[in-house]
C-alpha positions in Angstrom: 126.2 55.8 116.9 124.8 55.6 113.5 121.1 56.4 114.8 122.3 59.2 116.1 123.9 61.1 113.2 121.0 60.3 111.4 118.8 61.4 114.6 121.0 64.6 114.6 120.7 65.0 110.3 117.0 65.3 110.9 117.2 67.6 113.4 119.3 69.6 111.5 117.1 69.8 108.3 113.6 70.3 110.6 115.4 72.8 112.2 116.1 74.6 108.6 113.0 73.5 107.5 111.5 75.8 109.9 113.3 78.9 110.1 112.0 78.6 106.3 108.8 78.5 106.8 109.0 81.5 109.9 110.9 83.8 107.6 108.9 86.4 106.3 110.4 88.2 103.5 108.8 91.4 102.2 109.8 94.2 100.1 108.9 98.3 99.7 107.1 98.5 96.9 105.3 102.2 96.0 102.2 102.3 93.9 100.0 105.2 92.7 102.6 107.5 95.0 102.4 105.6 98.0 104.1 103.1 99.8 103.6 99.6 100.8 105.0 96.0 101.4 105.2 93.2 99.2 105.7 89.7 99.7 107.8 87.1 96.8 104.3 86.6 95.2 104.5 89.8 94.5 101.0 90.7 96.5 100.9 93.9 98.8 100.5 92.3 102.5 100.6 95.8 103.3 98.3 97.9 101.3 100.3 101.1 99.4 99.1 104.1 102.1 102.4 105.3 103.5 103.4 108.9 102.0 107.5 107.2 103.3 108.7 103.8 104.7 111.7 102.4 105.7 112.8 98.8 105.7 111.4 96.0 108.0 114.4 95.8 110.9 113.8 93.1 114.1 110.5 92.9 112.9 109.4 96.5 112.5 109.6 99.1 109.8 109.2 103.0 110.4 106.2 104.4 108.5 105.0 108.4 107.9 101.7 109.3 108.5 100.6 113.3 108.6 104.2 114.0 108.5 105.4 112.1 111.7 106.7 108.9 112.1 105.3 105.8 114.0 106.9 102.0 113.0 104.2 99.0 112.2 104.6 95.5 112.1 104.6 92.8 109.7 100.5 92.9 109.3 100.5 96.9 108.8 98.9 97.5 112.8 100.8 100.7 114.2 103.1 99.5 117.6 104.1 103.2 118.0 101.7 105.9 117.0 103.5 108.0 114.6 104.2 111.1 116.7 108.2 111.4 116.0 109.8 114.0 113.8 112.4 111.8 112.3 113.2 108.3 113.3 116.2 105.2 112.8 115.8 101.5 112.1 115.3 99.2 115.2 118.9 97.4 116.2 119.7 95.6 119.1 116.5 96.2 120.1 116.2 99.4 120.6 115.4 102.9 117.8 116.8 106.3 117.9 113.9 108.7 117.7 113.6 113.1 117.7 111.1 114.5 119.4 111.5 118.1 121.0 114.4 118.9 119.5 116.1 116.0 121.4 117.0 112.4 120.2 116.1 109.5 122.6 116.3 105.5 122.0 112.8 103.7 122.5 111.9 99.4 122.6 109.3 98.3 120.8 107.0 99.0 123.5 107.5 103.0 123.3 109.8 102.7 126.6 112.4 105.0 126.8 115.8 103.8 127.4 117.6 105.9 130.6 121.1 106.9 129.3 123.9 109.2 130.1 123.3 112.6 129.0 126.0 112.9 125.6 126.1 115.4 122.9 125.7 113.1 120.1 123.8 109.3 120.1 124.4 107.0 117.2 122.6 103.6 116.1 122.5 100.2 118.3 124.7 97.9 116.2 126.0 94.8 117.5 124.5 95.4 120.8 126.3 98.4 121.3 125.9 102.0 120.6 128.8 105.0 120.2 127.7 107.8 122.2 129.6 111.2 121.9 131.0 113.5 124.3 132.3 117.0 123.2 135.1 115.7 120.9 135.3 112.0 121.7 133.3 108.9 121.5 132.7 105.9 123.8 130.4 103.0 124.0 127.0 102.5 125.2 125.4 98.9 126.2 121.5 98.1 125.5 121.1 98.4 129.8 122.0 102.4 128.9 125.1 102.7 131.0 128.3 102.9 129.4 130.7 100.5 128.4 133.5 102.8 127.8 134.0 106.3 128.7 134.2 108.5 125.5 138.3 108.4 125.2 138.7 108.0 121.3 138.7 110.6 118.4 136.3 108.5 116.3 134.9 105.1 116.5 133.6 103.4 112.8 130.3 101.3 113.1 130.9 97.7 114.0 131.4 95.2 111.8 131.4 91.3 113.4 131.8 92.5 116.9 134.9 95.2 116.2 134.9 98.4 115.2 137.8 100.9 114.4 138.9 103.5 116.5 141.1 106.5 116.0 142.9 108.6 118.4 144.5 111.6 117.4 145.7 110.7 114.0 146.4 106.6 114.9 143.8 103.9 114.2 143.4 100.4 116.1 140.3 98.1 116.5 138.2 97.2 119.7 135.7 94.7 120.8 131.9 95.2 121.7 133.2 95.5 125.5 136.0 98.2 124.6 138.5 95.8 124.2 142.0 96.8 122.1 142.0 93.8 119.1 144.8 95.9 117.3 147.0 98.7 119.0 146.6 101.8 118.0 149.2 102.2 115.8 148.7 102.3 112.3 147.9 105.5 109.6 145.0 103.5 107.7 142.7 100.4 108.7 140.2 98.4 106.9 137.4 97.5 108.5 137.3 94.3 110.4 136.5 91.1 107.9 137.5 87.4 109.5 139.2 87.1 105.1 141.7 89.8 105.8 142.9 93.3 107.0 144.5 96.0 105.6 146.8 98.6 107.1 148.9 101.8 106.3 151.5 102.2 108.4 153.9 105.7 107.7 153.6 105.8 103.5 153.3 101.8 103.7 150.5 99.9 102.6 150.2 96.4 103.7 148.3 93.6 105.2 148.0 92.5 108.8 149.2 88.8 109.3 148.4 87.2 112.6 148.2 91.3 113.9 151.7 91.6 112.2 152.3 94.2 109.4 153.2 93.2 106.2 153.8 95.2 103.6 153.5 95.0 99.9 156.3 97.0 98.3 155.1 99.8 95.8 151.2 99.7 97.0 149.6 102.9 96.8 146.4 101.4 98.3 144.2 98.2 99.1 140.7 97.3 99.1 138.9 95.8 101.8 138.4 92.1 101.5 135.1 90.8 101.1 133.4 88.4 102.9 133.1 85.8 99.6 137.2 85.5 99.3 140.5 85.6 100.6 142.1 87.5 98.0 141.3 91.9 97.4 142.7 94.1 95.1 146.0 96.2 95.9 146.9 98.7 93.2 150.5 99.6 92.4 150.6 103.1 90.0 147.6 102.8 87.8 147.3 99.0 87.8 145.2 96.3 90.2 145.6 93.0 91.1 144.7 90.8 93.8 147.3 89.4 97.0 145.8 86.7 99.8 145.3 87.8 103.1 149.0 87.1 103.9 150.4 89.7 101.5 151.3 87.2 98.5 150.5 88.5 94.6 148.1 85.9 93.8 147.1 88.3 90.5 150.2 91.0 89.4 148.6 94.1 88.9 147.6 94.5 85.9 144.2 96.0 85.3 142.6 99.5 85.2 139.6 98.7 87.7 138.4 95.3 89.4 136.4 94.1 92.0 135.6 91.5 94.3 136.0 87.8 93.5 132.5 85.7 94.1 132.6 82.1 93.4 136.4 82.4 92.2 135.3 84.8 89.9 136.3 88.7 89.8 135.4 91.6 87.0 138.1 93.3 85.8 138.7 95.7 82.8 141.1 97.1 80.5 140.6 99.8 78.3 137.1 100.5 79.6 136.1 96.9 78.7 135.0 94.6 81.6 135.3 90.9 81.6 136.2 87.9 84.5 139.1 86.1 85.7 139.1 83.2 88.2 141.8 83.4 91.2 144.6 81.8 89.1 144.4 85.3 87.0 143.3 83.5 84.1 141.1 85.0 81.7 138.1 82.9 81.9 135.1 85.5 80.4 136.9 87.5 77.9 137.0 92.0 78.2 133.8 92.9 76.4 131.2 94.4 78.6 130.7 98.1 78.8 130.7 97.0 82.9 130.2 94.3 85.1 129.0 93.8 88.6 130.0 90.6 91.3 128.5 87.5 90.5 125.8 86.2 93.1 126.9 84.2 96.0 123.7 81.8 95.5 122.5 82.5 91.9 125.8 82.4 90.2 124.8 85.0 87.9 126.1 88.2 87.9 125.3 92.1 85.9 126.6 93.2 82.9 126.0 96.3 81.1 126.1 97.5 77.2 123.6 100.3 76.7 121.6 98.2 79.1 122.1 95.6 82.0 121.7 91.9 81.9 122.5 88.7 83.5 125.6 86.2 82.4 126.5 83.0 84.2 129.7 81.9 85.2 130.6 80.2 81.5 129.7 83.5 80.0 126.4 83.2 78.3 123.7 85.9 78.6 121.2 84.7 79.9 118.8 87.5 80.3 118.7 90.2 78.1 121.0 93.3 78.6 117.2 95.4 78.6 117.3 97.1 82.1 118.3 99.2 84.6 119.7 98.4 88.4 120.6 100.6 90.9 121.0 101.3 94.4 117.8 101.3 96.7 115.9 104.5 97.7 114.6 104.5 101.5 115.3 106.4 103.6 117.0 103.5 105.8 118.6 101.6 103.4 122.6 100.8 103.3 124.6 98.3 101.6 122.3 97.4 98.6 124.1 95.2 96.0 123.5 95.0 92.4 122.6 91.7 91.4 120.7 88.2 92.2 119.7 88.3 96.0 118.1 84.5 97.0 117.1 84.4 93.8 115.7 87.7 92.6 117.3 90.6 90.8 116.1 94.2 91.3 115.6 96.1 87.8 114.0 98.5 85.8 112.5 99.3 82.5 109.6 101.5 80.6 107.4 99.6 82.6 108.1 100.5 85.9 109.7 98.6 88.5 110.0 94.7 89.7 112.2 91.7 90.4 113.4 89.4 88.3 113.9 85.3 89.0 117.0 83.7 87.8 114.3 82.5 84.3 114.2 86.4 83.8 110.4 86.6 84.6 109.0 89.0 86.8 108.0 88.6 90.4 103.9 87.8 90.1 104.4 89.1 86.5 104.2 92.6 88.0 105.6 96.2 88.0 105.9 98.8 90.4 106.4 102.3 90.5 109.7 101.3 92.5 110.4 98.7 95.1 113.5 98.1 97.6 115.4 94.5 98.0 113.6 92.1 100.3 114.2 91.5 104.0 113.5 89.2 106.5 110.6 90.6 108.5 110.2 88.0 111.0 113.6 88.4 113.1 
């Protein structure tokens, strides 16, 4: 028994051990005007030559060249010949791509996928598409044949498998295969996160409990809850605090702004000063930052601003200097960024240009760009 838990250990850390070494992680990076990729040497694998790029997605990024758009792989060779006047990120295997005035999903191969004729095609996400139909929107599987006629009013992107749904004024949640997770029933819906939901139900805000509503008395509205904690923020008047995902005040609201928690940590700030409390509500990095950002899952460090942004850790301490800038990424494809430490690099900016710090608050190859985007797995 004992040689095989070991047997099975080993198997586990090769296993890891791998995937590390296949990952390919590379960011945009744009020199002299143009774009290219870089990897966490901070080395162009693919030379700056793209007038636009978007983000490596399933092993592909779109490119521009002579003002159409093609999509290359990880070494910089074109798959598709850029001939498209405006193109989306591969998902599921599949891109939405115009050409003729008409928008069409393609493989990687430059196959077009045969699917009903629709008014409106979104993205592949979570192996499903929306696909609209005069006023309402169904579901679309990667074989191009539908998975549910369009019946609903509106249908949010999934999220985990589920997605929202609204018809006429009511929202509920389905499944990938059209399923009904949570009747249609309710006035307001967070998005699906295994932490927690949120619903409004008449003037009521609350929280779902085992698909029962629960409302907090006095709530005037809730935050989703994030995928690092089981507590969000609920504010009642002009004050947040923080209740678990079965309604409870964990944190009586009593703060101007907050955000998530991370590590057990939260910002929050009073009187436009920003500081952290863990998920007793205690105090534990007093108000004094102009703002504050999440801490990093990984890096336990987190942004804070005075004139400038820096790093702190989770006692406090700076531990890069409040000297730059961060903000939110710039291609054309990107969504989601987050401010902050991602596997151990920080995205900034000063006079020089550009580049990524590590969590010593040197930069990536000692290097700066004219801009460059967070980095992504470009192997999968």
């Amino acid at each position: 028994m004992r040689t095989i838990k070991i047997f099975k250990a080993l198997a586990i850390v090769l296993l890891l051990c791998l995937n590390s070494i296949n990952a390919q992680e590379l960011a945009v990076a744009r020199e002299n005007g143009l774009f290219g990729f870089i990897d966490k040497s901070g080395s162009f694998v693919i030379q700056p030559q793209f007038k636009k790029v978007g983000t490596f997605s399933e092993k592909y990024a779109a490119a521009l060249q002579d003002e159409k758009w093609g999509y290359i792989n990880t070494t910089g060779e074109w798959i598709i010949q850029p001939k498209y006047d405006r193109v989306k990120a591969f998902n599921s295997g599949y891109a939405l791509v115009f050409e003729n005035e008409k928008w069409k999903y393609i493989d990687s191969s430059d196959k077009t996928l045969e699917v009903p004729e629709a008014d409106k095609y979104f993205d592949f996400n979570n192996g499903v598409a929306l696909i609209k139909k005069g006023e309402l929107t169904g579901l679309l599987g990667t074989n191009g044949k539908l998975i549910m006629e369009p019946k609903y009013t509106m249908i949010k992107n999934f999220h985990d498998g589920f997605a929202r749904v609204k018809e006429g004024t009511k929202w509920g949640m389905i499944n990938t295969k059209g399923d009904i997770t949570i009747p249609v029933e309710y006035d307001g819906l967070s998005r699906h996160n295994k932490n927690g939901l949120w619903a409004k139900k008449g003037e009521a805000f609350g929280i779902l409990v085992n698909n029962s509503f629960k409302a907090i008395p006095d709530a005037i509205k809730i935050a989703n809850f994030y995928e690092t904690s089981t507590l969000t923020s609920v504010r009642v008047g002009k004050k947040w605090g923080f209740v678990n995902s079965n309604g409870e005040w964990i944190v009586k609201p009593k703060y101007d702004k907050v955000k998530a928690f991370v590590n057990g940590l939260a910002p929050v700030a009073n009187s436009k000063k920003w500081g952290y409390i863990n998920e007793k509500g205690e105090e534990v990095i007093a108000l004094q930052f102009k703002d504050a950002e999440i801490f990093s899952p990984d890096d336990n460090l987190a942004p804070v601003r005075e004139k400038k942004w820096g790093f702190i850790d989770n006692t406090g301490k700076v531990v890069i200097p409040m000297e730059y800038d961060i903000s939110a990424g710039f291609s054309f494809v990107m969504s989601g960024f987050k401010k902050g430490f991602i596997n151990g690099l920080a995205r900034v900016k000063s006079k020089k240009g550009w580049t990524f710090l590590n969590t010593k608050g040197e930069p990536l190859g000692g290097k700066w760009f004219q801009n460059v985007e967070t980095f992504v797995d470009a192997s999968k």
